[in-house]
N, C-alpha and C positions, 0 to 999 in steps of 0.2 A: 418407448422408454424415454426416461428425460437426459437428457444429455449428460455425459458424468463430467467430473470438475478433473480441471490439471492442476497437478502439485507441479511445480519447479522445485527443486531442492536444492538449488540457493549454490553458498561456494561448500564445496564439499568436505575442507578443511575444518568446516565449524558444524555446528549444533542442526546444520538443516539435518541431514541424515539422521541427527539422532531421535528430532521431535515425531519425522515421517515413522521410523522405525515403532518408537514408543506407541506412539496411536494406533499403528495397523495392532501392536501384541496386543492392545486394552481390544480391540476390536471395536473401535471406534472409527473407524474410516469405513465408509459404504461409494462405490458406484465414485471410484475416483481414476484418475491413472499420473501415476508419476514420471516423470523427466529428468533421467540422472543415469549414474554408471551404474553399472549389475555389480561390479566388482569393490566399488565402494560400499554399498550397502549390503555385500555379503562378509565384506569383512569389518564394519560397524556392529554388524549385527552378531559376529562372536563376541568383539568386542566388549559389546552389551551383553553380552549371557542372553539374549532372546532370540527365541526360535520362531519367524517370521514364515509366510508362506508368502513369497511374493513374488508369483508368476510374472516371467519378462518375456520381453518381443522386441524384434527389430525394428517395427515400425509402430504408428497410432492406427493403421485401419487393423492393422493384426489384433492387435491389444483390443479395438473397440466391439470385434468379430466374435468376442468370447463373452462367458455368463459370468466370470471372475469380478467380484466386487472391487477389488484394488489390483492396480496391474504398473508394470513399469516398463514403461517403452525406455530404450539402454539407447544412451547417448556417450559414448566413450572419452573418457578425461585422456589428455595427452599422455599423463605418465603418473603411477598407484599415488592414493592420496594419504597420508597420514593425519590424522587426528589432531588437531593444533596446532599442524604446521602446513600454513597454506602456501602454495607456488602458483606465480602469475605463468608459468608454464600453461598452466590448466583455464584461462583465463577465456580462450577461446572456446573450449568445448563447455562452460557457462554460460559464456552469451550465446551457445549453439543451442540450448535447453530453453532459453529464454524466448528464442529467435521459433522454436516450434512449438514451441505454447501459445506464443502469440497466433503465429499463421494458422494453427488449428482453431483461434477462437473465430478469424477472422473466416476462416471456411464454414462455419458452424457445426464442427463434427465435436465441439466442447461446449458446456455452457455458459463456462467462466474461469481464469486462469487463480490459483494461488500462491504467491512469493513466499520460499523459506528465502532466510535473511542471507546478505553476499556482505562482502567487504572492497567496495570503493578503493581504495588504494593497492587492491592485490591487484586489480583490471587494468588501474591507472601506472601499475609499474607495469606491465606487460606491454608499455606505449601507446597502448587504446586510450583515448577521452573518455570519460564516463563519467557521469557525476550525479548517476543513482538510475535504480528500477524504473523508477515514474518518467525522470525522460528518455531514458531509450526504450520503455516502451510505445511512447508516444509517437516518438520518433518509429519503430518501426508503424505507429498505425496512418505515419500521415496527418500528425496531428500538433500543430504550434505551438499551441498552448493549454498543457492538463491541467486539474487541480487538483491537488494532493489532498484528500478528507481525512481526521483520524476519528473516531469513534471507541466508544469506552461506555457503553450501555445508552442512555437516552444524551449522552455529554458529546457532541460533533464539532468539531475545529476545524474548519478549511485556513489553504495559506498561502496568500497574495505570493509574497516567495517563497523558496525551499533551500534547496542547498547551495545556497552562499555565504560568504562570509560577511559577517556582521559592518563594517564600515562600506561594502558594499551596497547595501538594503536599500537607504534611500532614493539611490540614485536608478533601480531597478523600481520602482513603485511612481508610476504614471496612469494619468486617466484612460488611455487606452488598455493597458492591462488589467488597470482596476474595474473596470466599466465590466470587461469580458469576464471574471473570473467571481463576480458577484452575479451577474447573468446565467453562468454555466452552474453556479452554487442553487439559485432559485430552479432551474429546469429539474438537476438534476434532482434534487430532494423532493422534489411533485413526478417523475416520474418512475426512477429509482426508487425514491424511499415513500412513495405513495403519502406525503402531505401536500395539504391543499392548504394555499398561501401560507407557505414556510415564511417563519420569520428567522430575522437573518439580523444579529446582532453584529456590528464593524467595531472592532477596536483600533482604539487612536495606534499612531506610529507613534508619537513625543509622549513623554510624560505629562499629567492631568491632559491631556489630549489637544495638548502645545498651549496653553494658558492664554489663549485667544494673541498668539501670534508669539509672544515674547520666552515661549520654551520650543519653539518651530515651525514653520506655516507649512507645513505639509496636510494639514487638515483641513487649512481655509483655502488654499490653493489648488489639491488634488481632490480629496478626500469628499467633503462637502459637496462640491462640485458634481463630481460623480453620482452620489448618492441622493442629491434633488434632481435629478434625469429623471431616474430608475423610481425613485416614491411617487414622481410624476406620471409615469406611468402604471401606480398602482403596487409595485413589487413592496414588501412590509419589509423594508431596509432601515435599520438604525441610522442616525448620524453618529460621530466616533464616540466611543466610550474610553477612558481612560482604562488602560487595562488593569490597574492595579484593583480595579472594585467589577471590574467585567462579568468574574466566574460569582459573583456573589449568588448568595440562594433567589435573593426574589428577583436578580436578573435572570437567573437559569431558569424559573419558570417562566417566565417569557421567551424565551430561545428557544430555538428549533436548532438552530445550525453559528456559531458561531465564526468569525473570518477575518484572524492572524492576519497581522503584515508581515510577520517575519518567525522563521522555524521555532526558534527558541521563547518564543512570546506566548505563543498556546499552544503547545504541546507537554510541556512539564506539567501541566496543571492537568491535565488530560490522563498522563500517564501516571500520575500523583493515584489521580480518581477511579483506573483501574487499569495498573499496567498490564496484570497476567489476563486482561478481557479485550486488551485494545484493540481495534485493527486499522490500515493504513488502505484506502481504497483510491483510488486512480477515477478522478470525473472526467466526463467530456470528452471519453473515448470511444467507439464503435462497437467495444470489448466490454464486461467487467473484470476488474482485477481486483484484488484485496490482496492483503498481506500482515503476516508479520508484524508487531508492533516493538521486537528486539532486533540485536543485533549480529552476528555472529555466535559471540562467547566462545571465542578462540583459549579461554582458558577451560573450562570446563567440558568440549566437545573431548567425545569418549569416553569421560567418567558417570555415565547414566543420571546428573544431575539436572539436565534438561527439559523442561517439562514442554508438553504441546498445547497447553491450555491457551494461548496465541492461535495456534495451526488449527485447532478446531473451532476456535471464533470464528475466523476468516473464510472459514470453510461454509460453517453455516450461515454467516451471512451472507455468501455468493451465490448462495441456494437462495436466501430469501429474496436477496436485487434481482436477480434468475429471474423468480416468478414474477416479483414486480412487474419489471423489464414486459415481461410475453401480457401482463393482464393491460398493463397501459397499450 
């Protein structure tokens, strides 16, 4: 049989619960097993007015032992969650869901993990550092430095950095990071996403893509640098583009994979181009992950306003890397 996918259901205060719940009623979830509390999702699931069949176990060989298409291994929250109102109390038994998604990917008894969305600052009050999915999973796989991809039908955005804040950027974007995370961008899209010689558009950090020095030499000094290595050896790298004309049509037929300096740079335009399709996939790790291209939505968890059309992206495209992945 092919290995089924893990759902993480994310912080349980928000919309994860709701999306998981929605997809199993449509019966759109096949050959998955989820990661979360039995008692949260059975009281979601009044909540919602839907009548769910979702067989649970106390562990993943139990869950994996059975012919059940969707199954939920019960990972127990510290104390009942209510709908909107999330507590860093539970803060641990999230990173406990996250922590055996990953070691079952790394065992091979999954064949890829799927993030419902958490909220950063419920983790970060519970005194844990955390400062997103992509690096503590990374972190648990062993791994320095991931590359965050987002995708949105044939439109792909990698991001030099992630989640930092903005006066911070530059001083985070060095030839050594850039070297690696334009390397791990070329691998992965020829073996992952099965293109041969991806091309790989770079957008400037400065505006017009620093005006040949006089709007910021981070392009002639980093940038540039980096990127005649790398075409030297063949890889179809742009030099910078200024971002403001980057996502244009007849650049985007030329692109394959386009690679942000910074979160806010390409991602809007991405999520412009199809938020309820996007997903957030995790390169350069031993594992695949995808995820979620939302957030929470701590206002509307419980009121059935939720949709999964995200959760089923992600889903399906960790099936597609999946095969990739085994045909390479």
């Amino acid at each position: 049989m092919t290995p089924a996918i893990a759902i993480t259901t994310g912080e349980p205060a928000g919309i994860g619960p709701d999306i998981c719940l929605t997809a199993i009623a449509s019966a759109q979830l096949r050959d998955v097993v989820l990661f979360g509390d039995r008692d949260t999702f059975a009281g979601r699931a009044t909540q919602l007015n839907l009548d769910v069949d979702l067989p649970c176990y106390d562990n993943l060989d139990a869950a994996l032992a059975t012919a059940d298409l969707v199954r939920l291994v019960h990972v127990a929250n510290k104390i009942p969650v209510t709908a909107g109102h999330p507590d860093p109390v539970n803060a641990t038994s999230l990173l406990n869901v996250l922590d055996q998604a990953v070691d079952a990917c790394l065992a091979g008894k999954i064949a890829a993990m799927v993030t419902a969305p958490i909220a950063k600052h419920v983790i970060c009050s519970a005194g844990i550092t955390f400062s997103g999915h992509t690096e503590y999973i990374a972190q648990r796989c062993k791994v320095e430095q991931p590359v965050m991809l987002l995708t949105a039908d044939s439109l792909r955005v990698a991001l030099v950095t992630t989640h930092l804040p903005l006066r911070s950027v530059p001083d985070a974007i060095n030839p050594i990071r850039l070297e690696h995370i334009l390397r791990t961008v070329h691998k992965e899209m020829t073996s992952l996403f099965g293109i041969d010689a991806p091309r790989i558009t770079v957008l400037a950090l400065n505006p017009h893509a620093g005006e040949n020095g006089f709007l910021g030499t981070e392009e002639i000094d980093i940038l540039k640098p980096v990127i005649k290595i790398l075409r030297k050896e063949g890889l179809n790298v742009s030099y910078p583009v200024p971002a403001d004309t980057a996502f244009t049509l007849p650049v985007r037929a030329e692109t394959d994979v386009f690679v942000a300096m910074y979160h806010d740079q390409g991602l809007p335009v991405l999520k412009f181009a199809g938020f309820s399709r996007a997903v957030n996939i995790t390169l350069g790790l031993p594992i695949i992950r995808t995820s979620v291209d939302h957030g929470t939505a701590f206002d509307i968890a419980g009121t059935g306003k939720a949709q999964p059309d995200s959760l089923l992206a992600a889903i399906q495209l960790a099936r597609q890397l999946s095969n990739n992945k085994k045909a390479a």
